[in-house]
Each structure stands twice: as C-alpha cells, then as structure tokens.
Kinemage of the C-alpha trace (Angstrom):
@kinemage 1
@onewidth
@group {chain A} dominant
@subgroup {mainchain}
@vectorlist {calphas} color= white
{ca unk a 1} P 53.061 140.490 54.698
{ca unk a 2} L 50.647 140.708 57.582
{ca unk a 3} L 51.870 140.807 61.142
{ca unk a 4} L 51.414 138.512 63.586
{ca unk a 5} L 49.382 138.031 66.765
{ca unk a 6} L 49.282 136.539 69.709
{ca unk a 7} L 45.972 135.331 71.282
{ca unk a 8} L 44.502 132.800 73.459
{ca unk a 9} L 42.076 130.423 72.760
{ca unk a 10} L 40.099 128.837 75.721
{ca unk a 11} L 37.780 125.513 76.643
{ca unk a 12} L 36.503 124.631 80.363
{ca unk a 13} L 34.469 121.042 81.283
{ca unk a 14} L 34.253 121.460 85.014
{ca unk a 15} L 36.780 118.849 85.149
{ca unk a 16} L 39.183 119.739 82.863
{ca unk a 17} L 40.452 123.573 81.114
{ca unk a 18} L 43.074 124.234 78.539
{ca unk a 19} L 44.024 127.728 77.501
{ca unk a 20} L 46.328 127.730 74.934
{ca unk a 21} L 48.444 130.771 73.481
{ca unk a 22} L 49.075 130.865 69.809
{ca unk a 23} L 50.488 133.310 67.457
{ca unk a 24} L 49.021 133.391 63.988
{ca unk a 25} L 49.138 135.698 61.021
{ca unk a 26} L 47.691 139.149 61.124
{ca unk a 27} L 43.971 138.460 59.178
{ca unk a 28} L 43.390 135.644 60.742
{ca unk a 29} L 40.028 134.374 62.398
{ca unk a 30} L 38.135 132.989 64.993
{ca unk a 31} L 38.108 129.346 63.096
{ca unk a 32} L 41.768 129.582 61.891
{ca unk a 33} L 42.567 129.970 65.931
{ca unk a 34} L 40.769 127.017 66.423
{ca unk a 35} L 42.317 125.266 64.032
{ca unk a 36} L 45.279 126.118 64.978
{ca unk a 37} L 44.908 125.280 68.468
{ca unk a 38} L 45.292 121.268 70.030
{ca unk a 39} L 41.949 122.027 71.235
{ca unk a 40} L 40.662 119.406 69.194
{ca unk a 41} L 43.186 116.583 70.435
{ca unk a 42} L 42.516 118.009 73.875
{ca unk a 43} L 39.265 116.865 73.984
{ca unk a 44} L 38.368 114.235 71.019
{ca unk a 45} L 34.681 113.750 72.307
{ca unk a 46} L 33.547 117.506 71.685
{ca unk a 47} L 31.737 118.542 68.770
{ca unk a 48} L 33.782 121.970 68.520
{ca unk a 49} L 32.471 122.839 64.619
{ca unk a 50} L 29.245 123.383 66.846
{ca unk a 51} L 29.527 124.956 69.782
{ca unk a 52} L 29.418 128.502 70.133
{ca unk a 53} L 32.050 130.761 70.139
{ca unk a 54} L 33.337 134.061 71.802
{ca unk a 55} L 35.904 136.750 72.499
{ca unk a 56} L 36.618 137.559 75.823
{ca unk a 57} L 32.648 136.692 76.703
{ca unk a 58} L 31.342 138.577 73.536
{ca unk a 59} L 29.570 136.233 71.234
{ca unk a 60} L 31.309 136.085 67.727
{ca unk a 61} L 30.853 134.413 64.358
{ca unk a 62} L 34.127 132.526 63.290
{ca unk a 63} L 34.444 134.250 59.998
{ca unk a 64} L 35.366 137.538 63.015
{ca unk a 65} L 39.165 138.426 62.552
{ca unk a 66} L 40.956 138.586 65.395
{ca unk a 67} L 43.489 141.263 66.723
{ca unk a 68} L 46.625 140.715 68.989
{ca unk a 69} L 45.230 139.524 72.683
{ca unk a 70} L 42.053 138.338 71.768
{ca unk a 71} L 40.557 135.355 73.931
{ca unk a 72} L 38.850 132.933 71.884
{ca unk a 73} L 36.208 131.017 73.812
{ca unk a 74} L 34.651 127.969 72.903
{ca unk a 75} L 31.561 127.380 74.666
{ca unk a 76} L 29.789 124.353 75.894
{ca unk a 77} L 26.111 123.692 76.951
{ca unk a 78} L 25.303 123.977 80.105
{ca unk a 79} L 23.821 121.215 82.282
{ca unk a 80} L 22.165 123.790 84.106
{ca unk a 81} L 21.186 127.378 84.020
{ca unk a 82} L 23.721 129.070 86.980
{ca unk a 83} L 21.420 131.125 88.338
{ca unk a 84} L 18.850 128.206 89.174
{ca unk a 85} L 21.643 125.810 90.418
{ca unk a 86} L 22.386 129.102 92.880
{ca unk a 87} L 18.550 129.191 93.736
{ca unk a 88} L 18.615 125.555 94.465
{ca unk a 89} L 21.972 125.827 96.687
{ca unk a 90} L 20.432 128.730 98.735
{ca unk a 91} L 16.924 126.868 99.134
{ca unk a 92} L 19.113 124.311 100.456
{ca unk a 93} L 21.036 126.536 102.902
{ca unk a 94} L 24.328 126.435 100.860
{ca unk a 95} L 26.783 128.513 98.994
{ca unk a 96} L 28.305 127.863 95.648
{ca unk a 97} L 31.685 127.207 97.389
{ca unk a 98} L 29.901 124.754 99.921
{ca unk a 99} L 28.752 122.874 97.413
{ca unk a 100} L 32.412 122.770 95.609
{ca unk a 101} L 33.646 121.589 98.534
{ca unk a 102} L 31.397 118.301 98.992
C-alpha cells in the first residue's frame, strides 16, 4: 500500500479562485487530482479536460505523478498578454493597482 499525499489543486477567473487541498494515494497524478477535486462543480462552464496544466508554475502533462505538496494548476487563456495590458496602463499614465482600483 502506497502512502498518501496531500496537495493542492488550484483555478483563478479574475472573479472567482478556489484552491482546494486533497489527499490522495501515493502514485497518483495530475488528472486523478483533478478528478478528485470539486473543481469541476466549481465552475460547470470550463472546459478543464483542455486547459493546460501545471505544478507550482511548471508546465506538466497529467499522466505526471505527483508527490506530497504539489500545487496543481489549471490554467486558463488569457484575454490578454500581461505584459501588453502593463504597456497599455503605463501609456495611459497608470499602474496595475490603479487600474484594479477603478
């Protein structure tokens, strides 16, 4: 018998984040954490068996097993590149914070 591990798995919208810490049998993977995880009831309108996933901002396939304190990250696109919605915000004479707070 394996032993178990705890790890996280993780999902932002800019609206809305759930972490959620799960323990699961030693051997298990990226897509048995999700799986395991209310991710999926969380949000019903993502397409999760798409997106990308990580651990702890590492890219990963889902067949990758996991080890005790892993992050699992599920990753959505982005509407915009960061680094051009910064350019834009400083063009306009504002920080990322300023715009937050509008």
């Amino acid at each position: 018998m394996c032993a178990e591990i705890d790890i996280e798995v993780v999902f932002a919208l800019p609206e809305k984040q759930h972490l959620e810490q799960l323990r699961l049998p030693g051997g298990a993977t990226v897509a048995d954490a999700i799986e395991a995880s209310s991710i999926g009831a969380a949000f019903p309108d993502q397409d999760f068996a798409r997106c990308a996933v990580g651990i702890w901002g590492q890219l990963v396939e889902r067949d990758r097993v996991l080890t005790g304190g892993d992050r699992v990250e599920l990753y959505r696109k982005l509407l915009m590149d960061p680094r051009e919605a910064r350019r834009r915000l400083a063009a306009a004479g504002k920080t990322m914070r300023q715009s937050a707070e509008d």
